[in-house]
VEXDREN-2710 file (C-alpha; in Angstrom, 1 decimal):
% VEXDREN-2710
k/r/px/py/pz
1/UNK/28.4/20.0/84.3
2/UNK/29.2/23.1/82.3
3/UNK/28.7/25.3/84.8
4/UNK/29.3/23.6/87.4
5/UNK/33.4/23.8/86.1
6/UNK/33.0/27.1/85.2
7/UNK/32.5/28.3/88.7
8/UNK/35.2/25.5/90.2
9/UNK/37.6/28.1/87.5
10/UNK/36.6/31.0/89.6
11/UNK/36.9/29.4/92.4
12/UNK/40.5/28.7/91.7
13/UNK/41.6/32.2/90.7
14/UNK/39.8/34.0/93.5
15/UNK/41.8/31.7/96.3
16/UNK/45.2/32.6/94.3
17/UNK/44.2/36.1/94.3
18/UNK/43.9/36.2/98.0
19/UNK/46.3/33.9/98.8
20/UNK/48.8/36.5/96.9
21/UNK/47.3/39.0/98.7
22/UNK/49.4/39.8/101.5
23/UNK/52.2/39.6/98.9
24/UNK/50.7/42.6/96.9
25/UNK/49.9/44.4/99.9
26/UNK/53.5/43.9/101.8
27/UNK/55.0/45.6/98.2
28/UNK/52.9/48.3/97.7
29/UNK/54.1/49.3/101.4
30/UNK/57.7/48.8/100.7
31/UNK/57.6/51.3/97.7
32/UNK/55.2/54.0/99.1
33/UNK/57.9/54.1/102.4
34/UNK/60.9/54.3/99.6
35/UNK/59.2/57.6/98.3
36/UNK/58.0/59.1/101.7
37/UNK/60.1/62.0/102.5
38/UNK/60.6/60.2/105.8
39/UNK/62.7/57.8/104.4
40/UNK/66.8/58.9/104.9
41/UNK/67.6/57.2/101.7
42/UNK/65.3/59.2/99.6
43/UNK/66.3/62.5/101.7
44/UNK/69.9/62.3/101.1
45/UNK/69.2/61.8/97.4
46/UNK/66.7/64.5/97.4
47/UNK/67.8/67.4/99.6
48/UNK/64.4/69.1/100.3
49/UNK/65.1/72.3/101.2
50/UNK/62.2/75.5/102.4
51/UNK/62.6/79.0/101.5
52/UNK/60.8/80.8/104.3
53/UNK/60.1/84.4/103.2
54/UNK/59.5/87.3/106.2
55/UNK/57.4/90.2/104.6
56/UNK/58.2/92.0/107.6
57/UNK/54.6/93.2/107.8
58/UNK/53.6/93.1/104.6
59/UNK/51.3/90.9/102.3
60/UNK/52.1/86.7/103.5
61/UNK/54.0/85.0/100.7
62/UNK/54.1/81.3/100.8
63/UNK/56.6/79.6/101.4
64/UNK/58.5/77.3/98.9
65/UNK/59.7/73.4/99.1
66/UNK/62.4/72.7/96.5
67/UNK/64.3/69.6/96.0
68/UNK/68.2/69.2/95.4
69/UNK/69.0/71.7/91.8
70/UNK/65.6/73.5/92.0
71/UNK/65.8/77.4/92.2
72/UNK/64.1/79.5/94.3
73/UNK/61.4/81.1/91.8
74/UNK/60.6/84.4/92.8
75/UNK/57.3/85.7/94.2
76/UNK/54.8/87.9/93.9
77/UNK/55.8/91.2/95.4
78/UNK/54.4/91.6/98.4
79/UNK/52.5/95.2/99.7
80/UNK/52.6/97.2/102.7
81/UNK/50.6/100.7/102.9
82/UNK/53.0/103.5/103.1
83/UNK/55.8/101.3/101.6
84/UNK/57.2/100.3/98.6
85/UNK/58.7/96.9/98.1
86/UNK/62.6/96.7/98.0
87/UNK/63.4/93.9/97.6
88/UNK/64.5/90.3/99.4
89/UNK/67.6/89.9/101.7
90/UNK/69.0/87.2/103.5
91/UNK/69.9/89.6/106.4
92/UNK/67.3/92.1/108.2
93/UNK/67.8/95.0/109.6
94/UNK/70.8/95.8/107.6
95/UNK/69.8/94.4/103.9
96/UNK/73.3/94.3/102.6
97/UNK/72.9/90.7/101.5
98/UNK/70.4/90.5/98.1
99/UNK/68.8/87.5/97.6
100/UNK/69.7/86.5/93.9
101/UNK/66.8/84.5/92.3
102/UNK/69.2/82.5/89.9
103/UNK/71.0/80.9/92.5
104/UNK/70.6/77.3/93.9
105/UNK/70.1/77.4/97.8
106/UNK/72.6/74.7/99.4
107/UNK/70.4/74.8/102.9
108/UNK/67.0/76.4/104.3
109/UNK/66.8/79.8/103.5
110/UNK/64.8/82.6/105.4
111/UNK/64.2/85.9/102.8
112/UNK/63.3/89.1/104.6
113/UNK/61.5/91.7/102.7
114/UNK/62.8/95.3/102.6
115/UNK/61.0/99.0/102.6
116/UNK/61.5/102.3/101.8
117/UNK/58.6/104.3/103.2
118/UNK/56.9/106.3/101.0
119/UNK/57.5/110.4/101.0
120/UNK/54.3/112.2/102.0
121/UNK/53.7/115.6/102.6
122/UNK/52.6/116.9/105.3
123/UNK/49.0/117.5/106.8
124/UNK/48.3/121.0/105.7
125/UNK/47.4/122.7/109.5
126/UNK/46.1/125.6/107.8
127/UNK/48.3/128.1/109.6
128/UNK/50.4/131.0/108.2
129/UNK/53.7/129.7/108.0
130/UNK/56.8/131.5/110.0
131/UNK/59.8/130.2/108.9
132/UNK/63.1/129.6/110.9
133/UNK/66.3/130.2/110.0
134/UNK/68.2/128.3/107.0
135/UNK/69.9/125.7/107.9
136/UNK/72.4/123.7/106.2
137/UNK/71.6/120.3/106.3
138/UNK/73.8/118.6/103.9
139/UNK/77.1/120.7/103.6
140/UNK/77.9/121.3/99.5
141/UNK/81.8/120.4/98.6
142/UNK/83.9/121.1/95.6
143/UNK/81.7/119.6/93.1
144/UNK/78.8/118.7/95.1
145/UNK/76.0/120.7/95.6
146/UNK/74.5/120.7/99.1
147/UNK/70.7/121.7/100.8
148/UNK/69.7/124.1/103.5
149/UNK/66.5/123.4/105.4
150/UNK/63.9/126.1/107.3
151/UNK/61.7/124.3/109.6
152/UNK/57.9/126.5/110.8
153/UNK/58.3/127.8/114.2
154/UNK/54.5/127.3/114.7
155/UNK/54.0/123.7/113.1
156/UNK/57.3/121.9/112.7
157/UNK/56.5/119.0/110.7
158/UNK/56.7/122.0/107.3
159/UNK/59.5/121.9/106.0
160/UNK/61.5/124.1/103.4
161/UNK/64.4/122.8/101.2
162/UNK/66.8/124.8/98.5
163/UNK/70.1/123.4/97.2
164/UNK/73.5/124.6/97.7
165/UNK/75.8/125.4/94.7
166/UNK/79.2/123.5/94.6
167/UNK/81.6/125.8/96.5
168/UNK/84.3/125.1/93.6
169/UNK/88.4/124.3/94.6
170/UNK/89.8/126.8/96.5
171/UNK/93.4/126.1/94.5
172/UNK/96.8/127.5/96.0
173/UNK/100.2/126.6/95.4
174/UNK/101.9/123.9/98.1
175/UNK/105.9/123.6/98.2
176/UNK/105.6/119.8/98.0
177/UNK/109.3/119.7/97.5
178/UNK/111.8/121.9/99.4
179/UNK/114.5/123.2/97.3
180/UNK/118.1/122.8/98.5
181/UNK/121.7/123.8/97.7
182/UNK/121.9/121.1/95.0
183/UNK/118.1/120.4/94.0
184/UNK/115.6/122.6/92.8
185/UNK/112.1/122.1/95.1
186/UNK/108.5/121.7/93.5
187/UNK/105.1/123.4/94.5
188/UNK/101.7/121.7/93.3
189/UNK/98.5/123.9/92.9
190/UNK/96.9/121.4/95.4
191/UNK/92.9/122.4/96.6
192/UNK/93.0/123.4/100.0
193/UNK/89.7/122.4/101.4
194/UNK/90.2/119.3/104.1
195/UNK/89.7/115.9/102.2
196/UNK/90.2/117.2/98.7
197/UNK/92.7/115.6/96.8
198/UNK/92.4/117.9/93.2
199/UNK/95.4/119.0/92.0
200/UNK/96.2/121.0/88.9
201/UNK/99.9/121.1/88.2
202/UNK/103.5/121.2/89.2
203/UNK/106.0/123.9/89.0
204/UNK/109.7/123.9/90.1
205/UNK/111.5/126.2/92.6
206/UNK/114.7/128.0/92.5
207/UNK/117.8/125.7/94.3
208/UNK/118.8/127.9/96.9
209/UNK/121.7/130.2/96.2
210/UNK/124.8/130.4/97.9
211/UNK/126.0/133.8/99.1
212/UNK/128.1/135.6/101.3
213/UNK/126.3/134.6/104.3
214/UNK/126.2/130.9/103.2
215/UNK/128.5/128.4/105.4
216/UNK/129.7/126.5/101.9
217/UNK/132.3/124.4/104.1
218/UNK/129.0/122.8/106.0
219/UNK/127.1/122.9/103.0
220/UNK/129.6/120.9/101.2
221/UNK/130.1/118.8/104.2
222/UNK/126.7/117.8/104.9
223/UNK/126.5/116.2/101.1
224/UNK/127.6/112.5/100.4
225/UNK/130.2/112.4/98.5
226/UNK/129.4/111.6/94.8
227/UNK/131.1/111.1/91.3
228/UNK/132.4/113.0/88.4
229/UNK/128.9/111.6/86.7
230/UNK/126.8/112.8/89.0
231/UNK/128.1/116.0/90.4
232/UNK/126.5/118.6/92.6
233/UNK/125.0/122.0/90.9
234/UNK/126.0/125.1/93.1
235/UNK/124.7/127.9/92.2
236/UNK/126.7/131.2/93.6
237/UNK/126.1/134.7/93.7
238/UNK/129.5/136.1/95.8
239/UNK/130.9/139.7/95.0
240/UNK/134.2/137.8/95.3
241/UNK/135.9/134.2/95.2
242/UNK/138.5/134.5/98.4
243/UNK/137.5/131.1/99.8
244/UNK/135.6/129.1/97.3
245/UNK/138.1/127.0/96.1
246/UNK/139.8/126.4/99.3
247/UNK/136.6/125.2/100.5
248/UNK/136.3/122.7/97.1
249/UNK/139.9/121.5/97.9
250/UNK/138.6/120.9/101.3
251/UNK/136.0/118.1/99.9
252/UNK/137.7/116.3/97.1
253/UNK/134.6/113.9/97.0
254/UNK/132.4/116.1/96.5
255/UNK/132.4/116.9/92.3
256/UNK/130.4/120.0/91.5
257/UNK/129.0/121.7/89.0
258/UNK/130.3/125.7/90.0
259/UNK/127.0/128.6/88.1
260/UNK/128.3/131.4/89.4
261/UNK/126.7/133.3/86.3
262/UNK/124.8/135.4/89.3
263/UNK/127.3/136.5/90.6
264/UNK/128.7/140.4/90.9
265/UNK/133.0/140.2/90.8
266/UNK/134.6/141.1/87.4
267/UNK/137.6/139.5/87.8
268/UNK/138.8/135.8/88.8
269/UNK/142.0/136.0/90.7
270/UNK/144.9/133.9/90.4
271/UNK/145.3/130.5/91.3
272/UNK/141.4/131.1/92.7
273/UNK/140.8/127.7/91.7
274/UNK/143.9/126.0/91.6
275/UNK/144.1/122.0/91.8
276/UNK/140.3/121.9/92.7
277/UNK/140.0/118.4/91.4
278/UNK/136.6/117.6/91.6
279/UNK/135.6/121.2/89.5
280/UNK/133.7/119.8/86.5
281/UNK/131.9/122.6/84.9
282/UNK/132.1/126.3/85.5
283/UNK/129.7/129.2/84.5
284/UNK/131.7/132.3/84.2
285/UNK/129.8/135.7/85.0
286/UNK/129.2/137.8/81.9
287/UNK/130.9/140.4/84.4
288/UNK/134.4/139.3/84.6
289/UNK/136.9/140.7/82.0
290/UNK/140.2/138.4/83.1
291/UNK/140.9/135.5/84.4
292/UNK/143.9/135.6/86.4
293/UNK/147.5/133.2/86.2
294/UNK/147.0/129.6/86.8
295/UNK/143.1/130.3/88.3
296/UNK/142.2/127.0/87.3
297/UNK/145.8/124.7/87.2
298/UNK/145.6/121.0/87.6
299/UNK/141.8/121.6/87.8
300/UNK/142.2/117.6/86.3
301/UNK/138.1/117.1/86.6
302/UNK/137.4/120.1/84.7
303/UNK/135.2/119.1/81.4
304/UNK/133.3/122.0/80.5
305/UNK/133.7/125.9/81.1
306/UNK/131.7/128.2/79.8
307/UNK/133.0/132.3/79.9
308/UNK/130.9/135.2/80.1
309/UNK/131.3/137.5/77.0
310/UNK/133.1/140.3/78.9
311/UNK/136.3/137.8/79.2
312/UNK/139.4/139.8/77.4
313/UNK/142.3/138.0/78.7
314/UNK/143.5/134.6/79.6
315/UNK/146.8/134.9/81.8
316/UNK/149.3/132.7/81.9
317/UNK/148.5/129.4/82.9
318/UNK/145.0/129.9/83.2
319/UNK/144.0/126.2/82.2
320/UNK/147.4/124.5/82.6
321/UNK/146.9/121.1/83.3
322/UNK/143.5/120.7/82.6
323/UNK/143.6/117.2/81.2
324/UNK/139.6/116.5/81.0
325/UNK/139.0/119.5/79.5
326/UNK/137.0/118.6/76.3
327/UNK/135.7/122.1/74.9
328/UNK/135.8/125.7/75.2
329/UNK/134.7/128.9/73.2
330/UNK/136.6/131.6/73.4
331/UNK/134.4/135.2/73.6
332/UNK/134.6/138.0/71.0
333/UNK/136.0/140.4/73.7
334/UNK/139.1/138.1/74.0
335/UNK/142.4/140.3/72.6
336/UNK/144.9/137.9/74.6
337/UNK/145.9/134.5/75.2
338/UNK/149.3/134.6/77.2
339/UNK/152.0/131.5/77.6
340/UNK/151.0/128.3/78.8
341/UNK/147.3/129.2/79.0
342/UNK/146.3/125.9/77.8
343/UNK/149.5/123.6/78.3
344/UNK/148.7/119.8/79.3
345/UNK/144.7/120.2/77.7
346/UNK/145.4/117.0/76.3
347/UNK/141.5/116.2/75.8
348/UNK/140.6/118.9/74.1
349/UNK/138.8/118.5/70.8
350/UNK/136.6/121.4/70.0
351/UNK/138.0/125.0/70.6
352/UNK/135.1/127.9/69.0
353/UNK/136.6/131.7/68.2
354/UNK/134.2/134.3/68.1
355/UNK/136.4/136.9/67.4
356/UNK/139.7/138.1/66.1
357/UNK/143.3/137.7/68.3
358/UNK/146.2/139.6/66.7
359/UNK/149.6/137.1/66.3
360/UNK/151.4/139.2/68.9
361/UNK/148.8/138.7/71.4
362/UNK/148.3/135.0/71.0
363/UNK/150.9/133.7/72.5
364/UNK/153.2/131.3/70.6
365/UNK/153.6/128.9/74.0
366/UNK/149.7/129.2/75.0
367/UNK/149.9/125.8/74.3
368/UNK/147.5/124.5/72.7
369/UNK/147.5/121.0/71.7
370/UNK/148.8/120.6/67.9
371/UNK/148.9/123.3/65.2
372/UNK/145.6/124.7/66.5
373/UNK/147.2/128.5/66.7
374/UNK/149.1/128.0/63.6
375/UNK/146.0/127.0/61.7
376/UNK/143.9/129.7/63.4
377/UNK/146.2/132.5/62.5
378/UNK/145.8/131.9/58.8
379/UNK/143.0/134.5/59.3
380/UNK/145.1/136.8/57.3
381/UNK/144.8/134.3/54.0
382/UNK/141.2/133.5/54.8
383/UNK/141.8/130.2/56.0
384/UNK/141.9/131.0/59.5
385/UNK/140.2/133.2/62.5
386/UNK/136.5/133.0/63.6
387/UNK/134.6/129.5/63.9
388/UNK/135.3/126.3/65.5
389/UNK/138.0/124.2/64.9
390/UNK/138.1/119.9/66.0
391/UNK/140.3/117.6/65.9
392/UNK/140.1/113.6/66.1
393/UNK/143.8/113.0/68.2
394/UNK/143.5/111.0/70.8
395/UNK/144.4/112.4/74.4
396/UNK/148.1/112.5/74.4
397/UNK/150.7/114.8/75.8
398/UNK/153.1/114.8/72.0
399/UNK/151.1/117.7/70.9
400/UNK/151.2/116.3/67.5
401/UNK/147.3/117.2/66.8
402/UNK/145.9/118.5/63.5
403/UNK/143.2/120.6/63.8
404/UNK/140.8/121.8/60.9
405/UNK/138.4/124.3/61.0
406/UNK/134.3/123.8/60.1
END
């Protein structure tokens, strides 16, 4: 009886075992096709991807099956007589595109192994060598060096090569800027050979001069016109001024800057400048011993003169109505300042003697503003003569400025 229930037990589980079975077997299916590879679930959660690597004749390397995040682990590299390995690229033939090994492929890959033969020399042929001409193979440059080749005559595959020295720059000086009437031009020490770029410097070039054979009516005319800030620099060198301030009366909006510190005449005629408006400075030749009556009247512009030290006299008028003149030094060779030489200066503020005018030569209606001659001609006490003397009046035409000297 003992037994006899034991084995009806056994019985019992054995049927449930079979009968659940199927069950067992119908699961164990289900999960092992949710982890095949074939199933899309699992490949869109996965992302296998294959690295295929091309040795491109050299040594096989295997091939590698990642899943999604996995990077591609770098292989072995592989060999190929004659060669030495470069490296892996995603594009052959041109191997411009380096396969980096930290980076996480998105899609199949194909790697293509690169080479760089090996250098060998030569089978020696055992023949006495007669050389060719040198050759230059790779032309030298400013600061690269270069090679020149001889082949043999009577086996071609021997080769000779020597380097090249550098030819060095071969520097001149370029007018980069051409001067004109009114701007001065600039040359660069520029390397002449073709692609060079080296340069070593900048120096400027003379404006050009005008002179006797200079049109200055077109020269004037073919300027736009400007402003008393920014006026025009002539620069003249004329043995005589017969039609230069015609010419400036001739362009009143054209304000210029007049150097004519070049230039050869020793005198300055009357009214040569008169009512030349847009006169703002003027260089007068160390050459010139007078200025003649009224040469620079109702010059209105006029700021700034400057007068070469051979001046002696100023006539009469010389600077009458010269209301924007600010400053002027009168030379040592000065003996004479005649009436009304600086009537209607009404702006000027600094006057400098460099030497000594007697009281009977400086005229009592030279005019300047205030008690400049007065306070100059207390030489004679010691108060007086050469310096420079200011005053702080404003412009005015009452002539009621004190002036002191420095």
């Amino acid at each position: 009886m003992k037994y006899s229930n034991y084995f009806t037990q056994r019985h019992k589980k054995f049927k449930r075992f079979f009968l659940h079975l199927p069950l067992v077997a119908l699961c164990l299916c289900m999960n092992l096709f949710l982890l095949s590879c074939e199933n899309p679930f699992m490949l869109k959660i996965l992302e296998p991807k294959t690295i295929y690597f091309n040795s491109n004749g050299g040594s096989k390397v295997a091939n590698q099956n990642l899943w999604k995040g996995n990077k591609v682990k770098k292989p072995a590299d592989p060999a190929k007589a004659s060669h030495t390995f470069a490296g892996w690229f995603e594009d052959n033939n041109k191997f411009t595109k380096a396969w980096i090994f930290d980076t996480v492929p998105t899609a199949d890959v194909t790697l293509h192994a690169k080479w760089n033969a090996d250098k060998t020399d030569p089978p020696d042929t055992g023949c006495e060598h007669q050389w060719g001409v040198w050759t230059v193979t790779t032309p030298a440059y400013c600061t690269a060096a270069g090679e020149e080749t001889r082949i043999c005559t009577i086996d071609p595959i021997h080769k000779e090569i020597r380097p090249m020295a550098p030819l060095g720059h071969d520097m001149k000086w370029v007018e980069t800027k051409v001067p004109t009437y009114t701007e001065e031009g600039i040359e660069t020490y520029t390397c002449q050979r073709i692609g060079c770029t080296h340069t070593a410097g900048t120096r400027t070039i003379p404006q050009l001069v005008i002179t006797p054979d200079s049109d200055l009516s077109s020269i004037l005319a073919s300027l736009p016109g400007n402003t008393a800030a920014t006026p025009y620099v002539l620069v003249v060198n004329i043995g005589d001024l017969s039609s230069i301030g015609d010419t400036l009366n001739a362009n009143p909006d054209k304000y210029v800057i007049l150097d004519m510190s070049g230039s050869t005449f020793n005198s300055i005629g009357d009214y040569a400048f008169a009512a030349c408006q847009s006169l703002i400075t003027v260089t007068i030749p160390d050459g010139v011993e007078s200025i003649g009556a009224y040469a620079f009247r109702d010059c209105t512009g006029l700021k700034n003169i400057v007068t070469g030290d051979s001046v002696k006299s100023i006539s009469i008028g010389t600077f009458f109505g010269c209301a924007s003149l600010e400053s002027i030094t009168i030379p040592s060779a000065v003996t004479c300042i005649e009436v009304y030489a600086f009537y209607g200066c009404v702006s000027l503020k600094s006057v400098t003697f460099e030497g000594t005018i007697q009281e009977a030569d400086f005229s009592d209606g030279s005019r300047f503003p205030g008690d400049l001659r007065d306070v100059y001609l207390y030489h004679y006490s010691g108060e007086g003569g050469i310096g420079t003397y200011t005053t702080t009046r404003s412009p005015n035409d009452d002539y009621t400025a004190k002036w002191t000297k420095q």
